[in-house]
C-alpha positions as CSV (number, residue, x, y, z in Angstrom):
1,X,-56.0,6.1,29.3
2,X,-56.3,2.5,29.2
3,X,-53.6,0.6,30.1
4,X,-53.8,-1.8,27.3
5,X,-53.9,1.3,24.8
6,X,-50.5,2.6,26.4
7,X,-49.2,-0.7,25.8
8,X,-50.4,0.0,22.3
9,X,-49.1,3.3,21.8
10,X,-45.2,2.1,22.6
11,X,-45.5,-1.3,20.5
12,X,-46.5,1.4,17.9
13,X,-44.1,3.9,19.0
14,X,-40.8,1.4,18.8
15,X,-41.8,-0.3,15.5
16,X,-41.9,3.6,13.7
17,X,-38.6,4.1,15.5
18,X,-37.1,1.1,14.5
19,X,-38.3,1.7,10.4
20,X,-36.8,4.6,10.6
21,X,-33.7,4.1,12.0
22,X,-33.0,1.2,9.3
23,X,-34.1,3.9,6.9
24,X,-31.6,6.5,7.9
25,X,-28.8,4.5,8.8
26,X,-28.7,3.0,5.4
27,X,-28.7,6.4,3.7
28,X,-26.2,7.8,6.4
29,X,-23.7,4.6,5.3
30,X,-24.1,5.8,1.7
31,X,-23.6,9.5,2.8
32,X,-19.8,8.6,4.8
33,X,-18.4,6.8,1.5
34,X,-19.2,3.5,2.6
35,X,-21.5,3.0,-0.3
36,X,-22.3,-0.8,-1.8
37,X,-19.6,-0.2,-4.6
38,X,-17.0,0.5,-1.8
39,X,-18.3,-2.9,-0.1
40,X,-18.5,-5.4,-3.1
41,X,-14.7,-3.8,-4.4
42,X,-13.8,-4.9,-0.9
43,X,-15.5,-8.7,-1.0
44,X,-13.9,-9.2,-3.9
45,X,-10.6,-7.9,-2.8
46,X,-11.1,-10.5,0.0
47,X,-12.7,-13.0,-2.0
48,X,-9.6,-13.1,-4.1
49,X,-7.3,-13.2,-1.5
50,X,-9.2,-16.2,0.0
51,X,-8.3,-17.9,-3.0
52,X,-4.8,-16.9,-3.1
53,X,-4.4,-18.4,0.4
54,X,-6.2,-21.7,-0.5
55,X,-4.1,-22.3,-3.6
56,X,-1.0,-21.0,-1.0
57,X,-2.2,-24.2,1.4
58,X,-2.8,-26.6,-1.2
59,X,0.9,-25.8,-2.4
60,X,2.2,-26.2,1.1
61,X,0.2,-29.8,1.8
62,X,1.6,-31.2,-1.8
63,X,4.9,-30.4,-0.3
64,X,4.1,-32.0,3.1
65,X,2.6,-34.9,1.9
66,X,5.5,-36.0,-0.8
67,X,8.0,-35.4,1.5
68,X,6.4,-37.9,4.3
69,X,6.1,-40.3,1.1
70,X,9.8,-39.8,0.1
71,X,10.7,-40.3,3.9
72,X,8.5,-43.4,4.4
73,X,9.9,-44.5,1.4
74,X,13.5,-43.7,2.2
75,X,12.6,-45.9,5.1
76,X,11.5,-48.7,3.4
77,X,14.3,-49.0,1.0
78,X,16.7,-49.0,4.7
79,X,14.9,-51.8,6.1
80,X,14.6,-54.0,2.5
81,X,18.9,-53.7,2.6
């Protein structure tokens, strides 16, 4: 046998191997209940909670931000006495 043919032959040999492993492994998932629905119900569990946290931060930098006004302004009014 050639060498160049062996070479061949396994180039051949893994590309078959890796189709097929893609192939099963997705139907496997499917098989242990770790279908698609399972995965979207779960994005959007965490998609939502995303969200919850953002509005959660934007509430908590409102806060921040007012009370370094009212302090700078508390300031102000000290220093115009």
């Amino acid at each position: 046998m050639n060498p160049f043919e062996m070479v061949a032959i396994i180039v051949v040999a893994v590309m078959i191997a890796s189709v097929l492993r893609a192939k099963y492994s997705h139907t496997r998932r499917g098989r242990d209940g770790l279908g698609q629905a399972e995965d979207s119900a779960e994005t959007l569990r965490l998609r939502e909670e995303v969200k919850d946290l953002k509005e959660r931060l934007k509430v908590l930098e409102r806060i921040t931000v007012d009370k370094e006004n009212s302090l700078a302004r508390q300031i102000d009014e000290l220093r115009d006495r």
